[in-house]
Structures are given as C-alpha cells and as structure tokens.
C-alpha positions as a Python dict, from the first residue, in 0.01 Angstrom:
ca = {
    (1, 'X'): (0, 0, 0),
    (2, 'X'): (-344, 12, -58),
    (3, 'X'): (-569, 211, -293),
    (4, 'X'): (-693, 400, 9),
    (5, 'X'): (-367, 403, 189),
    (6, 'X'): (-264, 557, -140),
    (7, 'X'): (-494, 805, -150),
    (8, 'X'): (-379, 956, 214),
    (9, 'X'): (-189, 1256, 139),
    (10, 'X'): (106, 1218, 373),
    (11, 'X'): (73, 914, 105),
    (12, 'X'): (-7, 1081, -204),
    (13, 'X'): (237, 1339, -207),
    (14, 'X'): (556, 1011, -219),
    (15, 'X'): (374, 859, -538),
    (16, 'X'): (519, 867, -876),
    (17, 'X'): (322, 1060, -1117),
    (18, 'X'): (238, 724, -1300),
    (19, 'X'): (126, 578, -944),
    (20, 'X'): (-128, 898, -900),
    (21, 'X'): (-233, 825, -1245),
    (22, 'X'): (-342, 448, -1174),
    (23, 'X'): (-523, 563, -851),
    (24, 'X'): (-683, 828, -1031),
    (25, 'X'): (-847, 587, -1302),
    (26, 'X'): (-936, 394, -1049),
    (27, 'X'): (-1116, 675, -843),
    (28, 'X'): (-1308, 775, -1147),
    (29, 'X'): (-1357, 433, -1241),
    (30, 'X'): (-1605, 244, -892),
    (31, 'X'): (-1670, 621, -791),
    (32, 'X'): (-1827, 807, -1070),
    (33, 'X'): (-2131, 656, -1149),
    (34, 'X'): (-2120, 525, -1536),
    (35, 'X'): (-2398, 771, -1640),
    (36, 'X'): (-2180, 1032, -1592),
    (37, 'X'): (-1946, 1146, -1906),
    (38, 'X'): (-1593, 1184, -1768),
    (39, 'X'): (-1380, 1376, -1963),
    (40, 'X'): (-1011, 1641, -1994),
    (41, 'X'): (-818, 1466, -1688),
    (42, 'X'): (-549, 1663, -1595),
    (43, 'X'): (-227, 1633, -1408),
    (44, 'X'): (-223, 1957, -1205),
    (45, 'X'): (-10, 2135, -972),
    (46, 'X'): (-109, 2380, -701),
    (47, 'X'): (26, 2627, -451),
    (48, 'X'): (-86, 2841, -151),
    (49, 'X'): (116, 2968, 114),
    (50, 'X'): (392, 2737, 80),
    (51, 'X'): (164, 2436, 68),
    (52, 'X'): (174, 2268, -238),
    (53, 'X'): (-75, 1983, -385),
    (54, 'X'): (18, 1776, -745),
    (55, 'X'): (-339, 1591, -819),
    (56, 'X'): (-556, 1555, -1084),
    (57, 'X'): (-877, 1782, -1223),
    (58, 'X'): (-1154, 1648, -1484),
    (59, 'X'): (-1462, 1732, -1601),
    (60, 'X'): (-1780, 1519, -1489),
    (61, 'X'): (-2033, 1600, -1688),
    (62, 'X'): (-1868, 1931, -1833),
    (63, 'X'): (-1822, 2035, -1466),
    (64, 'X'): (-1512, 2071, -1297),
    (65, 'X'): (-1332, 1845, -1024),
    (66, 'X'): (-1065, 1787, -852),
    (67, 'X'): (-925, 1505, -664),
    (68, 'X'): (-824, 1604, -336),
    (69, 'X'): (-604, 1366, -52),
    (70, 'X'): (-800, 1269, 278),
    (71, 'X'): (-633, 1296, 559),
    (72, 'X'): (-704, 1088, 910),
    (73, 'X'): (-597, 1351, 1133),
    (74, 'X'): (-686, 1708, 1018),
    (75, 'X'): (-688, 1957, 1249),
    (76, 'X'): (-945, 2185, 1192),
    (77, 'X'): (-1113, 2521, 1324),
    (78, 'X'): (-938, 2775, 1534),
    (79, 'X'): (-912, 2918, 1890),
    (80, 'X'): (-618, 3126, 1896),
    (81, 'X'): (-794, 3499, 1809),
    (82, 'X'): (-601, 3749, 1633),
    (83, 'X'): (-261, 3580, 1690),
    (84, 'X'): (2, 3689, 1410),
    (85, 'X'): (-204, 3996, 1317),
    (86, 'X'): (-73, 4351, 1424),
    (87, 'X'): (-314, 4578, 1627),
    (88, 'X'): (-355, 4790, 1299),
    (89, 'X'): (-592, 4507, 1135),
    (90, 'X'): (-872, 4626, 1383),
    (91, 'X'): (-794, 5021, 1378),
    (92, 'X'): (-1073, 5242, 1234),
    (93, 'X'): (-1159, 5622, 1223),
    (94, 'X'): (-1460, 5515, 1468),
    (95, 'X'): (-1722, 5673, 1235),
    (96, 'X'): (-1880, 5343, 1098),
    (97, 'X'): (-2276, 5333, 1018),
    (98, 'X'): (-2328, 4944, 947),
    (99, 'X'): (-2597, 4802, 1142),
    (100, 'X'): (-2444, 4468, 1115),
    (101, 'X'): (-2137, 4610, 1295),
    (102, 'X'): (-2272, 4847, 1535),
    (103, 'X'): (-2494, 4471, 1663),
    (104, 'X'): (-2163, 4325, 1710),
    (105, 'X'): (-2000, 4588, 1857),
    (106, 'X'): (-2225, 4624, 2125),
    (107, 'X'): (-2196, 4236, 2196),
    (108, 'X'): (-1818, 4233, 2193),
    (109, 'X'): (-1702, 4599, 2222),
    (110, 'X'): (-1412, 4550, 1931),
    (111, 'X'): (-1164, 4800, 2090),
    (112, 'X'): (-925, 4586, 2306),
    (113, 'X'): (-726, 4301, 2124),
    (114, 'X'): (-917, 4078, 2422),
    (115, 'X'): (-1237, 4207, 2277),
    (116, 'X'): (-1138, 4117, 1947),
    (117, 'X'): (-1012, 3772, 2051),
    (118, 'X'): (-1351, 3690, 2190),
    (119, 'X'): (-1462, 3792, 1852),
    (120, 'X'): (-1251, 3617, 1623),
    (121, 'X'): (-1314, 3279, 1835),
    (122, 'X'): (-1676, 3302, 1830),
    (123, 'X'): (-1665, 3345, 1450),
    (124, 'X'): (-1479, 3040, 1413),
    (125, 'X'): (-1546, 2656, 1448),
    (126, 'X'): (-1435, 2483, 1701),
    (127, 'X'): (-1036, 2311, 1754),
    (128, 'X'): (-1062, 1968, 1660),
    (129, 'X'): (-903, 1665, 1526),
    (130, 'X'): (-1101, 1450, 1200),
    (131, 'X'): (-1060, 1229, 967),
    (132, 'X'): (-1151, 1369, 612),
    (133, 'X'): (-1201, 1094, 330),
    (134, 'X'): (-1003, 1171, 6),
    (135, 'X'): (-1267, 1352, -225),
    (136, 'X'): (-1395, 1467, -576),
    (137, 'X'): (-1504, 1841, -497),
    (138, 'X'): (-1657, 2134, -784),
    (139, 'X'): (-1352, 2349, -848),
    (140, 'X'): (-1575, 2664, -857),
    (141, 'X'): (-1945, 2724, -653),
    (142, 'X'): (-2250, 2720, -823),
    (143, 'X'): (-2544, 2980, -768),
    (144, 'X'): (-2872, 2803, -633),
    (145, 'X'): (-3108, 2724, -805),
    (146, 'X'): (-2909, 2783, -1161),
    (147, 'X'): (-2849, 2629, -1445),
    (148, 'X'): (-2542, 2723, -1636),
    (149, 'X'): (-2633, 2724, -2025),
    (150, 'X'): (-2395, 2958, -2161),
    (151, 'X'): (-2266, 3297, -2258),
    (152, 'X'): (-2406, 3635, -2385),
    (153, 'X'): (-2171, 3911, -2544),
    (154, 'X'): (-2317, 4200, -2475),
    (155, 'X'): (-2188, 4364, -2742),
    (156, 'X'): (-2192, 4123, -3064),
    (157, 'X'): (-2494, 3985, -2874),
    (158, 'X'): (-2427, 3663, -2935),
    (159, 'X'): (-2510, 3377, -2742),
    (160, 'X'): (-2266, 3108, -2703),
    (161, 'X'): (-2377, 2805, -2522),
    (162, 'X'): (-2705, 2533, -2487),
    (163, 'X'): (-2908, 2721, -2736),
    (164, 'X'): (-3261, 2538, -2677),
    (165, 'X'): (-3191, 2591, -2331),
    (166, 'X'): (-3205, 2968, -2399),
    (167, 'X'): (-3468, 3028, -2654),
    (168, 'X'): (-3721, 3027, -2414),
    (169, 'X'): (-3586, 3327, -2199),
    (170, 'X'): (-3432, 3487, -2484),
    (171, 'X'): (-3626, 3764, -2500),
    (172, 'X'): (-3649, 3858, -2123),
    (173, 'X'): (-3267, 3840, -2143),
    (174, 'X'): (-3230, 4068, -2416),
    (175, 'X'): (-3451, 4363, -2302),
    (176, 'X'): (-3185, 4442, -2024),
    (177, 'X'): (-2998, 4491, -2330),
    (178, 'X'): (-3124, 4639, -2592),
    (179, 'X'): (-3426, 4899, -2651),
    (180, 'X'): (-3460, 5283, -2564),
    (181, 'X'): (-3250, 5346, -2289),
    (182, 'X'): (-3087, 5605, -2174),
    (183, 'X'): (-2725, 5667, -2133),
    (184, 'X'): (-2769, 5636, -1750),
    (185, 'X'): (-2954, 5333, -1802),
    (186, 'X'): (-2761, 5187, -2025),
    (187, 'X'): (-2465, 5235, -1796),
    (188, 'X'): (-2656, 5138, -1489),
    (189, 'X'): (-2745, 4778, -1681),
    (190, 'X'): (-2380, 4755, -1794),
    (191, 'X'): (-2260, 4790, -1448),
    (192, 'X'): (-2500, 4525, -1298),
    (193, 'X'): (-2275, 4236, -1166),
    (194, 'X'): (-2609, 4030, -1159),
    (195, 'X'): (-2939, 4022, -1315),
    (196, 'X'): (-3228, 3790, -1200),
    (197, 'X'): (-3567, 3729, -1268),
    (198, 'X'): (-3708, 3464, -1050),
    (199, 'X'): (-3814, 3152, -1185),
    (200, 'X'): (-3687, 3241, -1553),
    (201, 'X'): (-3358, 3361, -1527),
    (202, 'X'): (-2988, 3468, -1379),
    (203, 'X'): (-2691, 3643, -1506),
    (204, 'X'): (-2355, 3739, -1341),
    (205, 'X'): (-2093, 3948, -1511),
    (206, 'X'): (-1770, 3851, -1629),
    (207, 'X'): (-1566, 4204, -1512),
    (208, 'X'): (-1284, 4112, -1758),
    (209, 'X'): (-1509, 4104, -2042),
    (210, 'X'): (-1822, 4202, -2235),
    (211, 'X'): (-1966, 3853, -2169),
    (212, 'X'): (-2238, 3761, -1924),
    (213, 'X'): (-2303, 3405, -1826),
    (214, 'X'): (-2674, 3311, -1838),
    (215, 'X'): (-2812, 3067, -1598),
    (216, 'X'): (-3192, 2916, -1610),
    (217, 'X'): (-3343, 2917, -1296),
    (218, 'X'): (-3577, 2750, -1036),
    (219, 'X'): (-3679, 2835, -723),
    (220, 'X'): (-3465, 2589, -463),
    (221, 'X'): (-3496, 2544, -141),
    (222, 'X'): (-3207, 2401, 83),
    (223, 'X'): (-3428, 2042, 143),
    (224, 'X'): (-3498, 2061, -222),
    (225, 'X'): (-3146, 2135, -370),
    (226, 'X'): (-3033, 1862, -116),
    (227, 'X'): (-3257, 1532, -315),
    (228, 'X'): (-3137, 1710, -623),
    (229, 'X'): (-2752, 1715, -552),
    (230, 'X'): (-2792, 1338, -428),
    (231, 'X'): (-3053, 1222, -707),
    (232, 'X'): (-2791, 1338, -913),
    (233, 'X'): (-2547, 1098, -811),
    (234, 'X'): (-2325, 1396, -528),
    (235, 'X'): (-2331, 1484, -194),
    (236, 'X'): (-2265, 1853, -60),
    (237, 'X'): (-1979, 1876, 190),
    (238, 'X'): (-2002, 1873, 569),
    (239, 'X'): (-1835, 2164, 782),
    (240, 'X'): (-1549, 1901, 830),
    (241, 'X'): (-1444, 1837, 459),
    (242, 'X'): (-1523, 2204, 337),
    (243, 'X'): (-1280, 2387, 611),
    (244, 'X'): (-1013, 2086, 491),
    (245, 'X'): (-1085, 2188, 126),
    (246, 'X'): (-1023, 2516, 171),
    (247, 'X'): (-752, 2516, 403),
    (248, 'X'): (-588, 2178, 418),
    (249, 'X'): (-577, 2164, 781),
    (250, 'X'): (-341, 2493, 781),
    (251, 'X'): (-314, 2653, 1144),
    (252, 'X'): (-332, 2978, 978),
    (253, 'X'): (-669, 3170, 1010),
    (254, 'X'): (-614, 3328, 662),
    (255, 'X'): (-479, 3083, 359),
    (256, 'X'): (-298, 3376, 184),
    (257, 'X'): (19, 3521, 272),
    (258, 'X'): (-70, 3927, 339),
    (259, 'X'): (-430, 3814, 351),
    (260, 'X'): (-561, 4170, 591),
    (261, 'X'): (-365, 4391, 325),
    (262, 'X'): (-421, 4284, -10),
    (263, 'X'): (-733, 4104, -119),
    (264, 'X'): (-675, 3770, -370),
    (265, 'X'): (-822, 3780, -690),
    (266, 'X'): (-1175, 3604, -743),
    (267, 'X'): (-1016, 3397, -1025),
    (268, 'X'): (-680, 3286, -768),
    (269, 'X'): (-683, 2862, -654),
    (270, 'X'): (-609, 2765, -320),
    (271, 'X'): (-359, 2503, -252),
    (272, 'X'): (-603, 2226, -411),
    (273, 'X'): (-705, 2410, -705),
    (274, 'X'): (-1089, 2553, -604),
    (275, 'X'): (-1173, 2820, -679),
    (276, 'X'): (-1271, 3039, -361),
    (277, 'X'): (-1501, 3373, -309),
    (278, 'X'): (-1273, 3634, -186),
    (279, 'X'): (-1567, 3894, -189),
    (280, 'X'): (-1840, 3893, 73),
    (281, 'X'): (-2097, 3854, -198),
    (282, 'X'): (-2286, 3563, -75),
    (283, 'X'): (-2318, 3235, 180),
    (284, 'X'): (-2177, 2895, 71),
    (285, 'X'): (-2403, 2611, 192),
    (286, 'X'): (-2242, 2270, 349),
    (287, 'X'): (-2419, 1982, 486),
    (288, 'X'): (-2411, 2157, 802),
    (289, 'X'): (-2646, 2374, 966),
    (290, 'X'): (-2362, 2641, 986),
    (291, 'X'): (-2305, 2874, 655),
    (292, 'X'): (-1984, 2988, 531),
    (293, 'X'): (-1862, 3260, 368),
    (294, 'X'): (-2056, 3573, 443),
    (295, 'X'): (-2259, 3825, 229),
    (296, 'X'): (-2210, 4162, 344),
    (297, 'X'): (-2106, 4546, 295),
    (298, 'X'): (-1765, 4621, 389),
    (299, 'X'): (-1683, 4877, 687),
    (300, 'X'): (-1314, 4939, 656),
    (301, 'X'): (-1199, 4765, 958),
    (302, 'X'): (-949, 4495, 755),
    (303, 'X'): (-1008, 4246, 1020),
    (304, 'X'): (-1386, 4262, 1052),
    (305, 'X'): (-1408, 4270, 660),
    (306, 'X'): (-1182, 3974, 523),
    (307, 'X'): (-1269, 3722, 876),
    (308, 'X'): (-1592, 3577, 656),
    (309, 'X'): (-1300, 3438, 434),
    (310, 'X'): (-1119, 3308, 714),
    (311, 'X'): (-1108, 2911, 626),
    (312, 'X'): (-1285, 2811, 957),
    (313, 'X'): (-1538, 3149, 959),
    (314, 'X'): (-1911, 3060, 1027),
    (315, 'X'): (-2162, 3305, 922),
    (316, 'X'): (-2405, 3399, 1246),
    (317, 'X'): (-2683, 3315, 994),
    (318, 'X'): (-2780, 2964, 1041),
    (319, 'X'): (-2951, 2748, 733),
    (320, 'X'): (-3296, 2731, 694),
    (321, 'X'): (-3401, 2441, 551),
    (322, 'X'): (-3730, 2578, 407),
    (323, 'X'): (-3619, 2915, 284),
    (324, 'X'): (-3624, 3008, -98),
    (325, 'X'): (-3241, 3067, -162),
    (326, 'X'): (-3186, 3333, -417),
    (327, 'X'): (-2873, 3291, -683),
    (328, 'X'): (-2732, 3591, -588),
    (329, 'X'): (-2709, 3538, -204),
    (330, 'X'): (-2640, 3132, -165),
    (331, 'X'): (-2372, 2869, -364),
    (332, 'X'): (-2307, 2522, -307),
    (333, 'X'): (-2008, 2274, -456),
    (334, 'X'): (-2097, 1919, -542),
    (335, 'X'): (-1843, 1649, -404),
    (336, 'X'): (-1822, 1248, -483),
    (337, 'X'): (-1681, 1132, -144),
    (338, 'X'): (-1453, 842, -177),
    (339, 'X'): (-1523, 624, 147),
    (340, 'X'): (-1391, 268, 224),
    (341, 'X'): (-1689, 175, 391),
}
C-alpha cells in the first residue's frame, strides 16, 4: 500500500494505530513547510451520527489541525428536499416580519411540502460524485481580518496572551471596560458577544466565562486574505473539500441526529473533529464563489432557521472579491492539501 493509498479512508480506517502514526509523520514531514513549528500531535477519536473518524490533531504554528482521509468518490450536495423531516419542521403561526423571509416566500410560497422541496434544493449544491484529497484543515474558523493575541478577564482584568501585541490597543480595549458607566451600560457592554473597532481591534465573548478573546485587526478583503492565506504557506478550501469536511460525504442534509429540534452546542466536533458554527452568526468563505453558513435572525420556522447549517447549504449571497469583510460577519479555515501530483 502506498502512502497515499494509505491515506484513503476506506484505507485509513483498517490501519493499526502505529501505521496511522508513520503516515502521520510523514504528512507533517514533505507537507508542512519547515518554517512552520509543529507541535502537541494527538491521536484522536471522533463521532457524529454514527460515523466515527480515529486521526490525528496538532498544532502548526499554535493553531489547530487535523488530519482528515480523502476520499475518491464522495458524494456530495443534495437533491432530495425535505425527505426524513415531518411536516411540523416548516409549521409556523404565519405572523413572521423578516424581510429576508417574506423575499423568499414570495419566490417559493413555503406552504406545501412541494414548495418547500423547491426550497430546500435550491439552497443546496448540486448531487455529485468527487474526489477529495486527504487534508490538514483549522479545527475551528477564524474571524477575517484578525489576529488572535490573547485573553482579557474582564473581571481581574488581566490580559493573558502576546503582550506586545496588545500594548498598543490596550487602552481602546479597556475603556469598554472600565470608567463611569452606568449600570445599564455596564450591563449592555457585558452582554456584547463582540466588540470591534475597525482597523485596531476585535473581541468575541467567551459565554462560559468572564474572558474575552482579543484579536488585532486589519481591514481584509477576500483577494487580499487570499495572497495572505497562500503567502503563508495554506490554501482555503473549495466547495468540494469543505461540504466533505463537514459532512464526510453523509446523505443526510443535517450531520446531527435531532438536528430541527435541538440545536448542537457551538463548542460540539463533527465526525472529524472541527469545530462547526451552529448559530447563524456569520458566512464562512471557501475558494468558491458560493458562501456557506449564513448570518441571519431567526424566524421560528425550524426548517428555514437551522437549513444555513445544512452541510451542503449555500448562502444566496455570493463572494465579492473586493468587499471589506468585517470579523463579525465572515470566517475562513486554513487547510494544507495533501496532493500526489
């Protein structure tokens, strides 16, 4: 067997756990460029839905990865509609005042399960058969345009993390803080799941703690985040190899069991260990022109509100290449694709 053979998972998943070990040294060894510090490999095991990965996750460059299988023959995308769902996913009290749904409505009239079929397929790529290369992907998406440098406890204050990275926006940081406030305001800043000032800096709420993590930021566009992902030794991931990463090729249109009634937690792993949005809180860019993920308010129709994190969902919002891309609205996951070629 080969080293790439090896690395198929209909493969992978008949290797000893010594086997998987030698492949993996020798994925990080001609595929990780030497510049970058490897470190905290990790034999892992993973589970969703009944499908069940054991690979390896390290840190490149203190960032999160995982090694997941290729496959030759994925099948990918969906055009069944709302088969396996019950008629109650799309039931609402009819008094709904989103202009994002009424627009749809009046395009595909979401009474009928026929109108909701139409619906469901146009949301989704396309049925198809690929061949997805085994890959290196980010466990967890990062904001665009940000810089992770570290933590601030808003209570102790303290700052744990690249400290000379944060001296220089110290002090805008610490005025959302600190100072006369009201209660009200105080709350209202407490309550913020993200702060952002353009160009200096962005911070996102940890809702299990008192801890905010503080980002640096530049303005990026999608062209310019692009030469900055490769120049930095990564590629982003087509439509092909994101859907596989997400879903493994499942011919389900939701990865988790129960998906319409009871929403996964943010910090749950998917059957190759990424971490996945399971909030429509913002788009995740590929190198596609097609967005996933979705950000938007929900309605109350289960259905209409957990389809943007279907596995094969595109957003109706294409990518603009030229387009500033807030942290708040837009993420993107590095990759190192492992190709024979």
């Amino acid at each position: 067997m080969t080293f790439f053979e090896a690395l198929e998972w209909i493969n992978w998943k008949n290797l000893s756990p010594e086997l998987r070990l030698q492949v993996m040294n020798q994925v990080l060894m001609y595929f990780v460029s030497p510049l970058k510090y490897i470190s905290d490999v990790e034999y892992t095991n993973f589970e969703l839905g009944g499908v069940k990965c054991e690979t390896f996750e390290c840190s490149i460059d203190s960032e999160r990865f995982v090694l997941i299988p290729g496959n030759q023959e994925a099948i990918l995308g969906w055009n069944f509609g709302t088969q396996g769902l019950p008629v109650s996913a799309w039931e609402h009290d009819g008094n709904i005042e989103s202009t994002y749904y009424l627009k749809l409505k009046e395009s595909y009239g979401l009474e009928t399960t026929e109108e909701w079929d139409a619906f469901v397929n146009e949301s989704t790529s396309p049925l198809r058969k690929v061949s997805i290369p085994p890959m290196l992907v980010q466990k967890s998406a990062l904001p665009v345009g940000a810089k992770s440098i570290g933590e601030l406890n808003t209570v102790t204050g303290e700052f744990i993390g690249v400290v000379e990275a944060f001296l220089p926006i110290e002090e805008t940081v610490r005025q959302y803080f600190k100072g006369a406030m009201t209660l009200e305001d105080c709350f209202e800043i407490m309550q913020a799941a993200e702060i952002f000032e353009e160009n200096i800096f962005y911070a996102r709420s940890d809702r299990d703690s008192d801890t905010y993590q503080i980002f640096t930021h530049q303005n990026e566009t999608y062209t310019s985040l692009k030469k900055k992902v490769e120049a930095d030794l990564f590629e982003l991931l087509d439509e092909d190899a994101w859907e596989y990463a997400l879903g493994a090729g499942t011919r389900k249109l939701f990865r988790w069991p129960r998906y319409l009634d009871q929403r996964p937690k943010i910090t749950d792993y998917n059957m190759f260990g990424l971490a996945v949005s399971t909030t429509n809180s913002y788009w995740e860019l590929t190198d596609s022109p097609f967005l996933k993920l979705e950000k938007m308010a929900d309605v109350g129709i289960p259905l209409f509100d957990r389809l943007p994190l279907a596995t094969y969902y595109r957003s109706r919002k294409l990518r603009a290449n030229e387009e500033i891309l807030k942290p708040m609205d837009y993420a993107y996951r590095k990759a190192i694709i492992i190709r024979s070629e």
